[in-house]
C-alpha positions in Angstrom: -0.7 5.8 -1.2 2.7 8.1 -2.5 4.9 6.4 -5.4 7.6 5.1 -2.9 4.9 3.2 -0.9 3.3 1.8 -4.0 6.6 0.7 -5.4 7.2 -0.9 -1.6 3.9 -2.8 -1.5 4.6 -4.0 -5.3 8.2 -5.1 -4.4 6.9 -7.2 -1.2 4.0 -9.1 -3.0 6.4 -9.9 -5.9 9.2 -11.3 -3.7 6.4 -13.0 -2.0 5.4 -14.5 -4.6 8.8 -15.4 -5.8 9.4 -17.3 -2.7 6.6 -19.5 -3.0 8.4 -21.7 -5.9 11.7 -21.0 -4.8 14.0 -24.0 -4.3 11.6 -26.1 -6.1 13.4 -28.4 -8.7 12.6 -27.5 -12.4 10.2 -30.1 -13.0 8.0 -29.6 -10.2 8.3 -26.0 -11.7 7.1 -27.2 -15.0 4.5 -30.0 -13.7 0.8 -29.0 -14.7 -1.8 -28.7 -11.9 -1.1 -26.1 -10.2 -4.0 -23.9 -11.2 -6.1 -25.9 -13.4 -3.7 -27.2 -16.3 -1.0 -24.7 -15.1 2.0 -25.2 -13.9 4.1 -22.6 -11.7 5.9 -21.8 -14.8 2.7 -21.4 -16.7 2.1 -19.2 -13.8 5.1 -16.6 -13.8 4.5 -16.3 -17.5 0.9 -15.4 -17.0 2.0 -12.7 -14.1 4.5 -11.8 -16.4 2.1 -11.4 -19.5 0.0 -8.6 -17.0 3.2 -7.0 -16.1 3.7 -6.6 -20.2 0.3 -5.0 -19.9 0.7 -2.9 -17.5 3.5 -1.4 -19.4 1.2 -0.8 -22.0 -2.1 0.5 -20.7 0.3 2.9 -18.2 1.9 4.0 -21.1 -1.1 5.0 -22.7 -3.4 6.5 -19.7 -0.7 8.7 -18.9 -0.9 10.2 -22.3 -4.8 10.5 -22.1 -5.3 7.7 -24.4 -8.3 5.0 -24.0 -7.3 1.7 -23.3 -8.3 -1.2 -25.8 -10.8 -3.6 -24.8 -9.8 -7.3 -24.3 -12.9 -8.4 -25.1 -13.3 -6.2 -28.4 -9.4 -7.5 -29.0 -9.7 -11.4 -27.6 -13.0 -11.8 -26.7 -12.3 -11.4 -23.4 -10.0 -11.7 -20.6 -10.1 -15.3 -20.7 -9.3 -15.9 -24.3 -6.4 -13.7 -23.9 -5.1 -15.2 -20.7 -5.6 -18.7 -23.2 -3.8 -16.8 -26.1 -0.8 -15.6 -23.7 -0.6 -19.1 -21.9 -0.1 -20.7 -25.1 2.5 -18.1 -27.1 5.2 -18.3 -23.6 4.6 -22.5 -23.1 6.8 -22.9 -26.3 9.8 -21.0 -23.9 12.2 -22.9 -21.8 11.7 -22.3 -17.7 15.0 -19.9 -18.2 13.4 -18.1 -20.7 10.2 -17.5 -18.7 12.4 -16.6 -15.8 14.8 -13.9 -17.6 11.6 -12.7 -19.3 10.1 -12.8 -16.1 12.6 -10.5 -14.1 13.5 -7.9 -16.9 9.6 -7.2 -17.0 9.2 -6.7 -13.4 12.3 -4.4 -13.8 11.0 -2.1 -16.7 8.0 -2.0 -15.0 9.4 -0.7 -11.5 11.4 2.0 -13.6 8.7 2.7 -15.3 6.4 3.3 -12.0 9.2 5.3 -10.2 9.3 7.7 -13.0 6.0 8.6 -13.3 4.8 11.4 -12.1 4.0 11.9 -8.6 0.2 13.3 -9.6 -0.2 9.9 -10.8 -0.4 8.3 -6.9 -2.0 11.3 -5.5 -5.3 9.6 -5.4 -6.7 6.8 -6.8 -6.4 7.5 -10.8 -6.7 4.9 -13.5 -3.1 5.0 -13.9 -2.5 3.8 -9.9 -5.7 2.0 -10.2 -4.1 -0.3 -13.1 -0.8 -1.0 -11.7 -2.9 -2.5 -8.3 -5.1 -4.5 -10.7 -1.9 -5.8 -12.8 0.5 -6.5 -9.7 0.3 -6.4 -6.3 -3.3 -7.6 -6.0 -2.8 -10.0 -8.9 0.6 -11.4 -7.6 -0.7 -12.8 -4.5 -3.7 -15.0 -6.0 -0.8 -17.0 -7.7 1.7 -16.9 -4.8 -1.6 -18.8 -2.8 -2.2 -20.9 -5.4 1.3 -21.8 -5.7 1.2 -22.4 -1.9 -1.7 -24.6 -1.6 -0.2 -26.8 -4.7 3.0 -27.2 -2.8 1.3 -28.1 0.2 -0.9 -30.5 -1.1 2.3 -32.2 -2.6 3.2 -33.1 1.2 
């Protein structure tokens, strides 16, 4: 998969998973239950938390660096999905939402200036935007899905 195709795939599971809270009213958005105690807000700051991350570990495997271990760091992907959750719930749902969408933008900019070697094959630097975006977004945009449905 070339850059522009990544970038193509990335940008159609995101606005998927845009669509599956849009025109819901802003405390559906914020009611819990969604995935486990989460609500959909809950749940765009968690995407938005691996979209922060992505920007880091990128950052660093395209300078040869070793990426930190969440588990040496947090204990584990868990606890620092637990961590995360808790730091964005004190926002308001416009905070998580600007946040939300000038992450996603840094992190396409970021992606379409890399260079191309990077999505020649399947490095660690193509390898972690899949893992941090668009095979991450769509777990939520289901979740999301099935929550709203069940609300009918």
């Amino acid at each position: 998969m070339k850059k522009q195709q990544l970038i193509l795939t990335l940008e159609k599971a995101w606005t998927e998973f845009k669509e599956s809270y849009l025109g819901l009213p802003e405390a559906q958005i914020q009611q819990p239950g969604v995935v486990g105690e989460w609500s959909i807000k809950d749940n765009i700051g968690h995407v938005t938390t691996w979209e922060e991350e992505a920007l880091k570990a990128l950052a660093l495997i395209l300078h040869g660096d070793k990426l930190p271990r969440y588990k040496d760091l947090y204990g584990g992907l868990n606890k620092f999905n637990a961590l995360m959750n808790e730091k964005k719930r004190a926002l308001t749902l416009s905070e998580i939402l600007e946040q939300s969408e000038m992450t996603h933008k840094k992190l396409v900019a970021y992606i379409s200036g890399a260079p191309e070697e990077m999505f020649t094959t399947e490095t660690r630097f193509r390898r972690r935007i899949r893992l941090d975006t668009y095979s991450h977004y769509p777990e939520h945009t289901k979740a999301i899905l099935a929550w709203r449905n069940e609300l009918k």
